[in-house]
N, C-alpha and C positions, 0 to 999 in steps of 0.2 A: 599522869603520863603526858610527858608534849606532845601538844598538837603539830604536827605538820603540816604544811600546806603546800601544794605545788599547783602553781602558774605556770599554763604550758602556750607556746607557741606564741612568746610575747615577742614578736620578728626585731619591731621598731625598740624594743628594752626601753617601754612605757610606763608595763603595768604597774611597778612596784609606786611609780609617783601617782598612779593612776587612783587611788582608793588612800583611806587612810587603816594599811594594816597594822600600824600600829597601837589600833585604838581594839586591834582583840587583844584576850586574855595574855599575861606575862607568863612570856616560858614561849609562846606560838613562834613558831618556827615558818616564814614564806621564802619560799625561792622559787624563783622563776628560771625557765627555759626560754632561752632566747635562737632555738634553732629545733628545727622542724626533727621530730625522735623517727628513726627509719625503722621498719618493722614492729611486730606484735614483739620478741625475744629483748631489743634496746627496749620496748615502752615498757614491758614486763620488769627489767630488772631499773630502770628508772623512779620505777612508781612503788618500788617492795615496802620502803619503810614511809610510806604516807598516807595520812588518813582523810585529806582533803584533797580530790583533782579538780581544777578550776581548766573548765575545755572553751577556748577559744572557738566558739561555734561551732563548725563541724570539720575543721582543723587536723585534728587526730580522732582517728575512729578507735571506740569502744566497743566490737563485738562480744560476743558470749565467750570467746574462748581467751580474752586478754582479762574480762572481770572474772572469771574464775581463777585465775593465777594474782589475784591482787586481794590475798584472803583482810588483810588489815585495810584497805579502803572502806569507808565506813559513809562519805558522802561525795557524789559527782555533780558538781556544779556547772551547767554551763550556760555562757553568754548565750544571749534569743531564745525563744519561748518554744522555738523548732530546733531540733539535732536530731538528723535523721543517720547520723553516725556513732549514736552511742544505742545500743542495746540495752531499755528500759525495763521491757519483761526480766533481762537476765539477771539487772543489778536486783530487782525487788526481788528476786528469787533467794540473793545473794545475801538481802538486809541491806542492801545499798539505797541510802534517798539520793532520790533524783533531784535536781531544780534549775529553774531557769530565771534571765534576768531579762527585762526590757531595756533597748537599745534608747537615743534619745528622742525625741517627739517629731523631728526632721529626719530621722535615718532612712525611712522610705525615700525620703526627696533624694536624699545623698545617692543610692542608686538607679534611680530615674537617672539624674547625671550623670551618671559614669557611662549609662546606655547614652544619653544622647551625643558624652562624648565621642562614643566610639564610632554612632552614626556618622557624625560631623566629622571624625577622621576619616572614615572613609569614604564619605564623599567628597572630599575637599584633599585627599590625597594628600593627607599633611605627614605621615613616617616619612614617605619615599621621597617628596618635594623638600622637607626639611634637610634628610641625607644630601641629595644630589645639588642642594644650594651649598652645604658644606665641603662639596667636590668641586662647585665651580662648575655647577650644569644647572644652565635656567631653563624651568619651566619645563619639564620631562613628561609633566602628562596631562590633561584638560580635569579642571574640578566638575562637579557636575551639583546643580542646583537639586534642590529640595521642594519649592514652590510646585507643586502640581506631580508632586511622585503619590506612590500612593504606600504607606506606612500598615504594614500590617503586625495585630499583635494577637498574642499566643497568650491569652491569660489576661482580665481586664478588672482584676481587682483594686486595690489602692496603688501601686505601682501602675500599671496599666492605665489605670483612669490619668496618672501625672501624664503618663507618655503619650495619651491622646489629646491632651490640653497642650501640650507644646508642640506635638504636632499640627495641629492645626492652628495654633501660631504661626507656625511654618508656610501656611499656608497646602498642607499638603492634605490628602481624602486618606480620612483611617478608617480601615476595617479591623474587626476583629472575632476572635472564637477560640472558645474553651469548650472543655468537656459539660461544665455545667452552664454556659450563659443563658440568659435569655434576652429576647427580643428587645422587652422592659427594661434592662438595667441595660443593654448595649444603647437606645434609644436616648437615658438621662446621658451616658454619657457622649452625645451627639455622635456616635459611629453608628456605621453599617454591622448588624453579623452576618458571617459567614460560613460556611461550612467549613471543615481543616483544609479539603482541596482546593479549595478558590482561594482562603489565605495565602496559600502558598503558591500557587499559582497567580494571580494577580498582582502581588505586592511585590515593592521596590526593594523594601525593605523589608524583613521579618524579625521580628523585638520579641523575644521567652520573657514571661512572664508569668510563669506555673508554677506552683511547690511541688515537689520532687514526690512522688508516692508511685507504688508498684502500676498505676494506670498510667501515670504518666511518664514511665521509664521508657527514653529511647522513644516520645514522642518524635520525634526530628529523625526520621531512617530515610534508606534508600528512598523511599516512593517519595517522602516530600523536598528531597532534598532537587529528582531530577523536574518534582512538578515545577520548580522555581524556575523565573527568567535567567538565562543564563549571566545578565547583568546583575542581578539580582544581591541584596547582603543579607547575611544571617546574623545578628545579637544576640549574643548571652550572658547575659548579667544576673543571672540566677542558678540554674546549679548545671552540671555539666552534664548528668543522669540524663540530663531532658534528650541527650541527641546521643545518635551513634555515632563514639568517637571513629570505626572504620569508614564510615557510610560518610562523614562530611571528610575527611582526610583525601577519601579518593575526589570527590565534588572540588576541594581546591585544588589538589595535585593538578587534575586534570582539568580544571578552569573550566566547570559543568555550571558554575556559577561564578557571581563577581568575587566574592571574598567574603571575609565572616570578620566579624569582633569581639571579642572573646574575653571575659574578663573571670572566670570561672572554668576549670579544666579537670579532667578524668584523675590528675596526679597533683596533689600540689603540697612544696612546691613544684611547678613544670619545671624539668630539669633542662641545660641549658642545649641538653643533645633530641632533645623533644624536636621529632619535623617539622612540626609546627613554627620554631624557631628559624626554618629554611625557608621559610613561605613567604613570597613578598606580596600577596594578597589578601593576607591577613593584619588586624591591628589586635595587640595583645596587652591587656593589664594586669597586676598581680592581684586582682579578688582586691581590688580598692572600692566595691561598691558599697560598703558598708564601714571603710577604715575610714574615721575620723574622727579627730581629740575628745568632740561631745558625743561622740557616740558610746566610742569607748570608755571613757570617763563615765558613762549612764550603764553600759555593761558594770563595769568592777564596783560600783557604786551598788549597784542591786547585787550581783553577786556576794560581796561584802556584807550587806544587810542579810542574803539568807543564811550564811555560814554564823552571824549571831543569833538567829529565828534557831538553827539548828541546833546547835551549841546549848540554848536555853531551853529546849524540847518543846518550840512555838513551831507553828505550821511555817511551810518554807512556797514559793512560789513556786507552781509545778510547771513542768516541760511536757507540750503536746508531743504524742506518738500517737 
């Protein structure tokens, strides 16, 4: 029987150079999707005659009620070692393997980046300064420096520890607090800890840095959002769960704080009628924290090797849940 394979949510129409599929078995059939599948009823009848889904990290969700209508799936592959959007109990329920791939040995660094990008935009007022020099309006709002703010982070594991090394490049005082820190590991990495409310309270800035799990859902609600200085920025570079999309929506509406940066959203893609899109306090990226050629090239590359591991009925790299 041919194998089929489906590539989903390849945006940039990468993946296929991305790996060498041609090097499985003759007859293998890959096609990829290069636009985001809308609902469980399109992914359903997308995926009817396939036996391999390759998920772009957490991209398109797989609950219990889309792997029960995908009786011929037989293996769900996806990039990063986490996908907290495909329902693992259900596939093994189902006979479904699961597996994951590791990204490349820099892909932590690559979204440290993208947060510090977003700081440094909106400190530095570069959307709105950008536009209004393109209208022929100089200088429409004052930058504001970094040197002596105080950077606070929500989670200070490997991402976390990059983001306190360059801030204090900066020149800036990091605090930080998780649900799990301690004193000891906040200490190696020359920060203060602090409790959730003084994070968010004290800090210039506030940088997420949590994985996504049912404790930490909607970390970021109403109470921390009004504890913040009303100058204040919010970052998210990690998954959107962590905050209440009502609870920060009203905070910039109503400029209860400075602005947020956002590179990770409730929907995506964010559609173009997303309020969000109305906000001029906000700076927005499409989930670039993690897009780049060696990253991705080290996703489809491991992905690749476990659909051969499979195939041959050798163990496959498995996905935390």
């Amino acid at each position: 029987m041919t194998l089929r394979i489906a590539l989903l949510d390849d945006y940039q129409q990468l993946a296929m150079g991305m790996a060498d599929w041609a090097s499985l078995p003759e007859g293998t059939v890959v096609h990829a999707f290069n636009k985001a599948i809308a609902g469980e009823d399109e992914l359903v009848n997308a995926l009817q005659d396939v036996d391999v889904v390759v998920a772009m990290r957490e991209r398109t969700a797989f609950p219990a009620s889309v792997i029960a209508r995908l009786p011929r799936l037989r293996l769900l592959a996806s990039t990063g070692l986490r996908n907290a959007a495909i329902d693992v109990p259900a596939c093994l329920r189902q006979g479904v393997v699961v597996c994951g791939a590791k990204g490349a040995r820099h892909g932590l660094a690559a979204t440290a980046e993208t947060a510090w990008a977003l700081i440094l935009a909106l400190h530095k007022r570069l959307p709105g300064s950008d536009q209004a020099l393109r209208e022929g309006i100089w200088q429409p709002q004052l930058a504001l420096a970094l040197e002596g703010r105080v950077l606070g982070l929500a989670g200070l594991g490997n991402i976390g520890q990059r983001m306190a090394r360059i801030g204090q490049a900066f020149g800036m005082e990091v605090i930080a607090w998780s649900p799990n820190l301690t004193v000891e590991r906040a200490q190696q990495a020359g920060v203060r800890m602090v409790g959730k409310t003084e994070l968010f309270g004290q800090s210039d800035v506030v940088s997420l840095h949590l994985v996504l799990s049912p404790s930490t859902a909607n970390v970021v609600a109403h109470a921390e959002l009004s504890a913040m200085k009303p100058g204040a920025f919010l970052v998210n570079t990690s998954r959107a769960g962590l905050v209440d999309e009502a609870a920060l929506m009203d905070a910039l509406q109503n400029r209860r704080i400075g602005g947020a940066g956002l590179d990770v959203f409730w929907q995506e893609p964010l559609p173009a009628s997303h309020a969000l899109c109305r906000l001029d306090n906000v700076v927005l990226t499409p989930h670039l924290g993690y897009v780049t050629p060696e990253n991705l090239a080290a996703f489809y590359g491991g992905v690749l090797n476990n659909i051969k591991a499979w195939i041959q009925g050798l163990p496959v790299t498995p996905l935390s849940y």
